[in-house]
C-alpha positions in Angstrom: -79.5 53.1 -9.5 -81.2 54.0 -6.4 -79.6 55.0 -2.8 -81.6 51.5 -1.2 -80.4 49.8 -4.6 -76.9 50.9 -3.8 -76.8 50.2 0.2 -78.2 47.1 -0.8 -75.7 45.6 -3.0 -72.9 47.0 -0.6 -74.8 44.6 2.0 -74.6 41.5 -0.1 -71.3 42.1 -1.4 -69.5 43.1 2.1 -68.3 40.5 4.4 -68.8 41.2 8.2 -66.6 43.8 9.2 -66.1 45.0 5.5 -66.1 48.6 5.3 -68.5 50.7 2.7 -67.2 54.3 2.0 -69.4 56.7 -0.5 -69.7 60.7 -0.5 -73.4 61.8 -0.8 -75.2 65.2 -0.7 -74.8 66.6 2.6 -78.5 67.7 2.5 -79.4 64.6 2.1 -77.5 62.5 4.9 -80.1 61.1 6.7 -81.3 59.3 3.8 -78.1 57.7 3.4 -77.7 57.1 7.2 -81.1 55.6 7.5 -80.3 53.4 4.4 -77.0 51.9 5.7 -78.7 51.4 9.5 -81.7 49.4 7.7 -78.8 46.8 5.6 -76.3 46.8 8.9 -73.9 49.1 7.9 -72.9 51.0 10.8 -72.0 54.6 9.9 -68.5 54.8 12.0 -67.3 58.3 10.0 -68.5 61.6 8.3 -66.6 64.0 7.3 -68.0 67.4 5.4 -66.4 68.5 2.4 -66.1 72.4 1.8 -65.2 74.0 -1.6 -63.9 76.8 0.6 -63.6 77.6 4.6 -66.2 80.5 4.3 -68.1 78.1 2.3 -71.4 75.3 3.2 -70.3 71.6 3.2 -72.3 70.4 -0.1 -71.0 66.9 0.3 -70.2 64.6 3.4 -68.0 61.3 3.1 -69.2 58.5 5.2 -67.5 55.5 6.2 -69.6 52.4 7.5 -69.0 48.8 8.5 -70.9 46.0 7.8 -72.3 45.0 11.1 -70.6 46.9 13.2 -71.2 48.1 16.8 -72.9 51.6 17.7 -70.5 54.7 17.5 -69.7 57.0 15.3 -67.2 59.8 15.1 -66.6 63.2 13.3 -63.7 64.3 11.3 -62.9 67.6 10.5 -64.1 69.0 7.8 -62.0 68.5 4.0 -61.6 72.2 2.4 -60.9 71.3 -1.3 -59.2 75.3 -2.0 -57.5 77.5 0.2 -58.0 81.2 0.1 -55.8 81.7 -3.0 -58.0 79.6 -4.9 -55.3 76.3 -5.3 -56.0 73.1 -3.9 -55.8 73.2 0.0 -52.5 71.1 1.3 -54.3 68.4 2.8 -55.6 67.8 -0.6 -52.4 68.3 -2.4 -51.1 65.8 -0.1 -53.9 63.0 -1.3 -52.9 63.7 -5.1 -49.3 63.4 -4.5 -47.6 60.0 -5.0 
């Protein structure tokens, strides 16, 4: 399946105001971005994703609405392992019941 194949089934299967969430290659962003902006998906959050905190974001999680207004915001970034090597706190907290 193709990123337009993808954004474009999202489209038809979203109602207005239903929200489409995916995490893609952070080098590739714009692609996505440009995507969702041509099937009116407003991007409305990213948010990197770090292995590490000295580490490059590799992936970025997006959040978009299905004809939505102009605006988007930035979250701070997700670190997936503290410094000791276990899974940061934030991320504990997302596995935890």
């Amino acid at each position: 399946m193709t990123l337009p194949d993808l954004v474009g089934a999202a489209r038809r299967l979203l109602k207005t105001g239903g929200r489409f969430v995916t995490i893609y290659a952070a080098e590739r962003i714009t692609d996505l971005l440009f995507q969702m902006r041509s099937a009116l998906i407003e991007p409305k959050c990213l948010r990197n994703i770090h292995s590490s905190r000295q580490s490059k974001a590799r992936l970025i999680l997006v959040e978009g609405v299905k004809n939505g207004g102009p605006g988007v915001t930035v979250s701070p970034p997700l670190v997936i392992y503290n410094e000791s090597g276990s899974y940061s706190e934030e991320l504990q907290a997302l596995f935890s019941p």
